[in-house]
N, C-alpha and C positions, 0 to 999 in steps of 0.2 A: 582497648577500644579499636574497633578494626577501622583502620585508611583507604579511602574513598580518592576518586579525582575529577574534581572540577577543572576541564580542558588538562595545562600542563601543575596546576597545582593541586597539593595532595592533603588534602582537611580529614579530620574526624569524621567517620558515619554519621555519628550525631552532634549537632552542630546546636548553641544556644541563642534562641530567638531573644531579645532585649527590650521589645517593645513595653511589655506587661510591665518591665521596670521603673514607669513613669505613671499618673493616671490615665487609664486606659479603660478597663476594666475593674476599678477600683483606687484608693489612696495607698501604693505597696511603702514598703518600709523602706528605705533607701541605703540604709545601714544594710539589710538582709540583704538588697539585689548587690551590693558592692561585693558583701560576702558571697555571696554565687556567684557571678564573675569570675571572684578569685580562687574559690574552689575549683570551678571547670576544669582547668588545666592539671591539677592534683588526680582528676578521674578521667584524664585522656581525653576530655572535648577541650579544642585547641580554637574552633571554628566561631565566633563569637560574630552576631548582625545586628546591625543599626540601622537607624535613617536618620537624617536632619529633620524627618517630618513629624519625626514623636517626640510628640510634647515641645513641638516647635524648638527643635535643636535641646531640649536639656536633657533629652536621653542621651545624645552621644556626648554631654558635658558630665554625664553622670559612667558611664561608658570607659571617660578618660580619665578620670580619679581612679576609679578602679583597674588600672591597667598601668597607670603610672610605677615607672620603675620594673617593670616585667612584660614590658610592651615587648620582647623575642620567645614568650608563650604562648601568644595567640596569633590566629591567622584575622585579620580585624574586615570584616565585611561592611558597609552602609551603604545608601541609599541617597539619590538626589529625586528632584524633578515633580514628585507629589506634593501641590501646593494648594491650595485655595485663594478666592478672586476675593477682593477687598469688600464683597456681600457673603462674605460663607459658603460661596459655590466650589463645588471640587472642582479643582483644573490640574493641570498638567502642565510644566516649561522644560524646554528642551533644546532652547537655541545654544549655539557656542559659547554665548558673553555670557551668559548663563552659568552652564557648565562649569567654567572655570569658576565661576568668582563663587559657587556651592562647592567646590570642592575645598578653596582655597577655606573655606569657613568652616567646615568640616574637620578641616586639619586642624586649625586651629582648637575646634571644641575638644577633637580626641585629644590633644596634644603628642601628638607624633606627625613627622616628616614623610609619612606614605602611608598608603590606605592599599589594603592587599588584594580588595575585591571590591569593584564601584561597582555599583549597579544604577543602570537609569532604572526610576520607583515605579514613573507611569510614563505611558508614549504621547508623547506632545503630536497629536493629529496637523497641526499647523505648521509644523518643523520636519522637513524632510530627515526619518532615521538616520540617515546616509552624513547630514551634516552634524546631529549628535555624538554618532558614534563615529564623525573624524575629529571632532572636539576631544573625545573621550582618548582618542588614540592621541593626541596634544599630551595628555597629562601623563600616558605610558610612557610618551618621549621624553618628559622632563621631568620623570624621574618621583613622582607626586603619587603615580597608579601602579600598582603592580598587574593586575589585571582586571580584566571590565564583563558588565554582565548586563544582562536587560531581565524585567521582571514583567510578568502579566504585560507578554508580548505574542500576538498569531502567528503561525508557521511563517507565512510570507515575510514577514517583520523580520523574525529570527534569521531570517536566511538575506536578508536586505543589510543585518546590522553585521551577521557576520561575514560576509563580503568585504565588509572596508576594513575590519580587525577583526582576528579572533575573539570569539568568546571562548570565557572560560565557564560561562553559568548561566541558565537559565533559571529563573526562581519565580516560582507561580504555586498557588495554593494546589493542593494536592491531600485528600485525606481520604478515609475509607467511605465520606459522604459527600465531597467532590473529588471527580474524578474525568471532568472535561478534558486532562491534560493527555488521556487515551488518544483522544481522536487524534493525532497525530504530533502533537508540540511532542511526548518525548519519543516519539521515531525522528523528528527532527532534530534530534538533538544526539542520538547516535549514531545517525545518519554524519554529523559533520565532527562528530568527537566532542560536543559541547558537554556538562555536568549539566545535571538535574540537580537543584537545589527547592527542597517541598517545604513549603511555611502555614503555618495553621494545621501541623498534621493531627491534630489532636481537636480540631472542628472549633479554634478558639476555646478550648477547654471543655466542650460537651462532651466529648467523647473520653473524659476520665470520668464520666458516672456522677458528678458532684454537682451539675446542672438539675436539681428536680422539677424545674418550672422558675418563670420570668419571678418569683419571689425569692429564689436564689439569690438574684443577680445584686447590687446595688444601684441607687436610684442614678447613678450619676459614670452607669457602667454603658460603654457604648454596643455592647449587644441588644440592650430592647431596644434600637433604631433599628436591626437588620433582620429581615424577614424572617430566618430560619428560627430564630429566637421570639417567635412571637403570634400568640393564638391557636387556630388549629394545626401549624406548621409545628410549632414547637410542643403539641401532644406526639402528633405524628411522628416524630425526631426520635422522642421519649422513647418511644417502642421498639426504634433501632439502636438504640442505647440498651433498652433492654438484654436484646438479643446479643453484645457485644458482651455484658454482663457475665450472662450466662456460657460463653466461648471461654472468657478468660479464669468462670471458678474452675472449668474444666480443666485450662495447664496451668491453675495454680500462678498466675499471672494474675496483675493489676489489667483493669481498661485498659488506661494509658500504654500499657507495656503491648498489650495486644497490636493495639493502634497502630503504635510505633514498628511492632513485628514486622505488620502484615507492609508495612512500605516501603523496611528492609529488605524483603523479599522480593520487592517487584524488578523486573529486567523492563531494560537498563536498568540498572543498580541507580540509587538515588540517593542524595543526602538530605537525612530527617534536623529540619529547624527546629526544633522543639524550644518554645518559649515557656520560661518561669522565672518569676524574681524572688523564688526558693530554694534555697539548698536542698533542702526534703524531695521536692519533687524534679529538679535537677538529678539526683543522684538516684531516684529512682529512673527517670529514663535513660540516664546513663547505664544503668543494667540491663537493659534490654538488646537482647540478638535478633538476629531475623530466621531462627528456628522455631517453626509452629507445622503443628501435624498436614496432612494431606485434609483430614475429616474437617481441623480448624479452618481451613483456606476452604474448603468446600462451603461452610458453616457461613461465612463471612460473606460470599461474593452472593450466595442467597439471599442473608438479610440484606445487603448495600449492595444490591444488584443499581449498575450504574442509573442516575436520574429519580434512583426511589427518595430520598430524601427532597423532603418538602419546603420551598419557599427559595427567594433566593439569597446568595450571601454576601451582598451588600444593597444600601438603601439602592433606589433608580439613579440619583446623579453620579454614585460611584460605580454602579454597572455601565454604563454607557464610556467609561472610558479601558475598559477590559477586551484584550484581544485585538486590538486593534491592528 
């Protein structure tokens, strides 16, 4: 598996997104995501992310079972600050008192003494960045953070947070059907030496080909709430699935593997989060390099010419807190 660098630390290219390992998308098996977990490290993904926000903290208590006793195999990434108000509304928290007392709860759920990679989840508009991310630089100092990151943050943002501490990460969705993070978030990012960390690169699972229409999904999956998954956006979608299809029986690749290719490839170099609570599909995207023809890349930027995919990719009250 080839090594990647996020700021001064050095993770997996492909790195295992954890979320899916809670209900999310489904009821997964939680024996199987433990076992994936602990396979990663056996196929050189070292890079393992969470949040406190999945499944309201029992992903990272599920997280830390699986990691118990081999917690110096993995590089352990999570997530603060993405919260909802006491009506169901998405919000964001971000002040200091905050910080600490989520992280402090965090540690506890993984059960280890340091978290390698914090990331604030969402940017608390009402909390000046500046006193988050000196909060955050609190926890580097005592020894709790190894380093810090911000997620689905605007250039300005990124360059506000990393003023007061280094980042070592930026992590913002990224796939071959969004692709916002062009207009400048990753020139900012090697512009100041930060990593690009991409999550959802595989379009929440459409883009392995196994999405045929909203009767895929299950009733209690939370993609039929988000636009791109729903009506004529998600026919539309269908046909760029298609085309990715047909890219991938060419080199004899899965979807998925293409997906993950084409992100490999991209400059700045970036680290692909690939979420499953599969061994099967873990260990297939573990096989994937970022070698694909001149024709395939030509193929690709045709069909997912930026903006072509339809609908957007989250409901209204969680777009409004992106970019900020």
């Amino acid at each position: 598996m080839e090594r990647r660098r996020l700021g001064d630390l050095q993770v997996s290219a492909i790195g295992l997104g954890c979320m899916s390992m809670t209900p999310v998308y489904g009821n997964p098996d939680p024996d199987e995501a433990i076992a994936t977990i602990r396979r990663a490290p056996e196929i050189g993904i070292d890079l393992i992310d969470t949040s406190d926000a999945y499944a309201h903290g029992a992903n990272e208590e599920l997280v830390g079972r699986a990691i118990a006793g081999a917690r110096n195999k993995y590089i352990l990434a999570t997530k603060f600050g993405n919260v909802r108000l006491p009506d169901g509304t998405p919000s964001a928290k971000g002040d200091p008192e905050f910080v600490a007392a989520a992280c402090d709860a965090s540690l506890k759920r993984l059960g280890t003494d340091v978290i390698d990679l914090y990331f604030i989840h969402r940017v608390d508009d009402k909390v000046p960045i500046e006193d988050t991310i000196g909060a955050m630089k609190k926890l580097v100092e005592a020894g709790k953070v190894r380093h810090i990151g911000i997620s689905e943050a605007a250039v300005a943002t990124i360059r506000r947070a990393h003023a007061v501490h280094p980042l070592a990460a930026v992590q913002t969705e990224y796939s071959l059907w969004t692709r916002d993070v062009e207009n400048g978030v990753l020139a900012t990012c090697k512009e100041h030496g930060i990593g690009f960390v991409a999550y959802s690169p595989l379009g929440r699972g459409f883009l392995t080909g196994t999405v045929n229409g909203s009767e895929s999904l299950s009733a209690k999956d939370v993609r039929l709430n988000m636009p791109r998954f729903q009506g004529e956006n998600l026919e539309h979608n269908l046909e760029l699935v298609d085309g990715l299809k047909r890219v991938a029986a060419e080199l004899d690749k899965s979807p998925a593997q293409v997906a993950i290719s084409w992100l490999l490839s991209r400059q700045p170099p970036v680290v692909v989060l690939a979420g499953s609570s599969r061994r099967r599909w873990l260990e297939e995207n573990a096989a994937t390099d970022a070698k694909l023809t001149d024709r395939a890349k030509q193929e690709l930027e045709r069909i997912f010419a930026p903006g072509i995919s339809k609908g957007d990719r989250y409901p209204p009250g969680q777009m409004r807190r992106l970019g900020l």
